[in-house]
N, C-alpha and C positions, 0 to 999 in steps of 0.2 A: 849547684843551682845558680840562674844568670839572674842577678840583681839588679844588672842594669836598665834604667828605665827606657822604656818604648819610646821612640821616635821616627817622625816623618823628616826625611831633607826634604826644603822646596831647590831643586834643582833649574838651576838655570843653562845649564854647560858651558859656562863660561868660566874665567882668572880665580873670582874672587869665590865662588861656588863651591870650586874646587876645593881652594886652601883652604875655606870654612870646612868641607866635611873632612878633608884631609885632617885637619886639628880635630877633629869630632871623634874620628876613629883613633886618630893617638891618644887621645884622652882617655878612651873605651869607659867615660859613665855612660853612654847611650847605647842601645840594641836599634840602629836606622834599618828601620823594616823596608822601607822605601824610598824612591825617590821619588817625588811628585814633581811633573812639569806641566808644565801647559805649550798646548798644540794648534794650532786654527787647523779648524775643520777642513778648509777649503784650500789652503795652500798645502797645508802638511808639514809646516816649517813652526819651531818652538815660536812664541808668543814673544820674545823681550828679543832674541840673539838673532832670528829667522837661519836657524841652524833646522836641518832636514830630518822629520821625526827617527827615519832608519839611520842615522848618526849618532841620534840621542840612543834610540835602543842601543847603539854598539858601543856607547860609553857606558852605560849600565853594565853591561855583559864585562867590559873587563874592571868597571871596581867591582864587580858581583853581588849586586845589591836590585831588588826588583825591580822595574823601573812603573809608576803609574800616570800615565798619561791622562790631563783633562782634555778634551776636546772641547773646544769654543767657536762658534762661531764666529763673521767678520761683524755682527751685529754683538756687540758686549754687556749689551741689556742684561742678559743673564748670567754676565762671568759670576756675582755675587752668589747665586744663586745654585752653580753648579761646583763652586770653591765650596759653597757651607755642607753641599751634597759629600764632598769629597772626606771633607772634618769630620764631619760625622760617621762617615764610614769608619776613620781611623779611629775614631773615640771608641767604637762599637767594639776595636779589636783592643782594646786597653792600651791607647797612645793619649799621652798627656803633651806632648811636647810636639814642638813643629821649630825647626832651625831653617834657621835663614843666613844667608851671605851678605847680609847690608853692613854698609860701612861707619855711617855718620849720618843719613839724612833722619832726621827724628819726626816727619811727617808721614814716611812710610813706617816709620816702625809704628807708632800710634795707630795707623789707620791697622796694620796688621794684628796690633791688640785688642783695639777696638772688636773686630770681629770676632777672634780666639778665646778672648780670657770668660766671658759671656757662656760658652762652651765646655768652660772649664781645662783648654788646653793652653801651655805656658808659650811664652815666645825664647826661643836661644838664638840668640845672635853671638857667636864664637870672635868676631872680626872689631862687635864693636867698640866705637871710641876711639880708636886707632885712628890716627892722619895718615893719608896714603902716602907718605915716605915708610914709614915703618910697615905698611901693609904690604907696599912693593918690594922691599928687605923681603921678608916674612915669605912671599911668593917666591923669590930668583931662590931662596934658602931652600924651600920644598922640592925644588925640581921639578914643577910642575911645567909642562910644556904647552906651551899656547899661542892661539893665530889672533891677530886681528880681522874679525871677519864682518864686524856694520862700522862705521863712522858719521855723525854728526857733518854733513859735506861745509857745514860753516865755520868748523873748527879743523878741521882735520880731512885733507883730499886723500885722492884715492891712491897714492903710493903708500899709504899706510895698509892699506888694504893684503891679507896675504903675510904679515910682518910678525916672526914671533916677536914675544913681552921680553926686552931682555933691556939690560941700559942703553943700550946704543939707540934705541928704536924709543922708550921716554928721554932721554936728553934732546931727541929733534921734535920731540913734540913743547907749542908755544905756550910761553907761561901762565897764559888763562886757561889752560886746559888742565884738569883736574888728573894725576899721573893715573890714578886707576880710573880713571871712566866712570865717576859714580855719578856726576851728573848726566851721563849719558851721550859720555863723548865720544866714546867707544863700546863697542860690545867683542866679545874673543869667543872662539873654540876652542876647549883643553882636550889632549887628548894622550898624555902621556906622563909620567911621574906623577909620583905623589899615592893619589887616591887608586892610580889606576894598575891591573896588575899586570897588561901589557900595552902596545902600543894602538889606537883608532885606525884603523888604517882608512883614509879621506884625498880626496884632492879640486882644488878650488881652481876650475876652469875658464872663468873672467869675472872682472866688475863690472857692475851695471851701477847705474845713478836712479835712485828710486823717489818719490816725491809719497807722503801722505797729508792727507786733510784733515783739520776736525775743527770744530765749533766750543768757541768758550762759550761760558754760560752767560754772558753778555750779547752771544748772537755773533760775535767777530770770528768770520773763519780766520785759520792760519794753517799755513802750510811749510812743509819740513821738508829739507829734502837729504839725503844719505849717500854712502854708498854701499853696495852690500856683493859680499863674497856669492857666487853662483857656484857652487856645490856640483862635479859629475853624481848622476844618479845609478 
């Protein structure tokens, strides 16, 4: 009989994604019935990493775990909306639990209990509390293999871009940048070691410099700009 309790990964495909479920599965308290990502509708590209949904499915396929795609539109009015559609689903199949890869930011974690605990599903964070020195240890230790594939363009150009995570590649990054990217100074695609039971097979065919917009709630636009790995299809 399998006593372990049910759980969703929110799946990002990224560094730190990885080594959370990678610890998840060595642990084995959890049965991960799924991975839950999120999609934009209209590009086809994951929602945080802008990694290619048929990528995500081929990381699914080798940790061998189902993969469950939200699809969102570029209007996020209703991400709340189609997240809670999503919980609910999982509750219905007897999942109490939803794991996440956050590091240390404690405004995301609240805002993601806020919504859960209401539900009656718990939050597992495997990663956190940890300072990204011991996080990046804990990753090169996994053998998890990984790209850089977005960058923040005001912290970090585009020769980062294409770079696996290894120390040579955090020692040239500047000391206001955060070694694991949690403030979003980087995003990666994993696709090898660790969680996976073979290798992704991908290839990132140039960089482009991407710009986005949006409005604080004060009415002040601000714009971002990046650079982002371009994925053959």
């Amino acid at each position: 009989m399998d006593i372990r309790k049910k759980a969703v990964f929110n799946w990002s495909g990224g560094k730190d994604s990885a080594l959370a479920l990678y610890k998840i599965l060595q642990q084995n308290q959890f049965e991960v019935v799924a991975l839950l990502t999120t999609v934009n509708e209209e590009t086809k590209l994951s929602s945080m990493h802008a990694i290619p949904h048929a990528l995500v499915v081929k990381q699914a396929e080798s940790i061998g775990i189902p993969l469950y795609p939200v699809f969102l539109p570029q209007d996020l009015d209703i991400y709340e909306q189609r997240m809670l559609d999503a919980a609910n689903h999982f509750k219905a199949q007897g999942v109490a639990h939803f794991i996440f890869g956050d590091i240390y930011l404690t405004d995301v974690r609240k805002y993601r209990e806020d919504r859960l605990h209401p539900l009656g599903i718990e939050v597992v964070e495997p990663l956190w509390n940890q300072n990204s020195t011991e996080v990046i240890q804990d990753f090169f230790a996994s053998g998890i293999k990984t790209k850089i594939i977005v960058t923040d363009a005001s912290k970090l150009d585009a020769t980062f871009i294409g770079q696996d995570i290894g120390s040579a590649v955090i020692d040239l990054m500047p000391a206001e940048v955060d070694i694991c990217g949690e403030n979003g100074e980087y995003h990666t695609f994993s696709y090898a070691g660790g969680p996976f039971q073979h290798s992704v097979d991908f290839n990132i065919i140039e960089t482009k410099k991407m710009f986005y917009e949006f409005k604080l709630d004060g009415g002040e636009e601000m714009t971002y700009h990046y650079w982002q790995a371009i994925f053959e299809q």
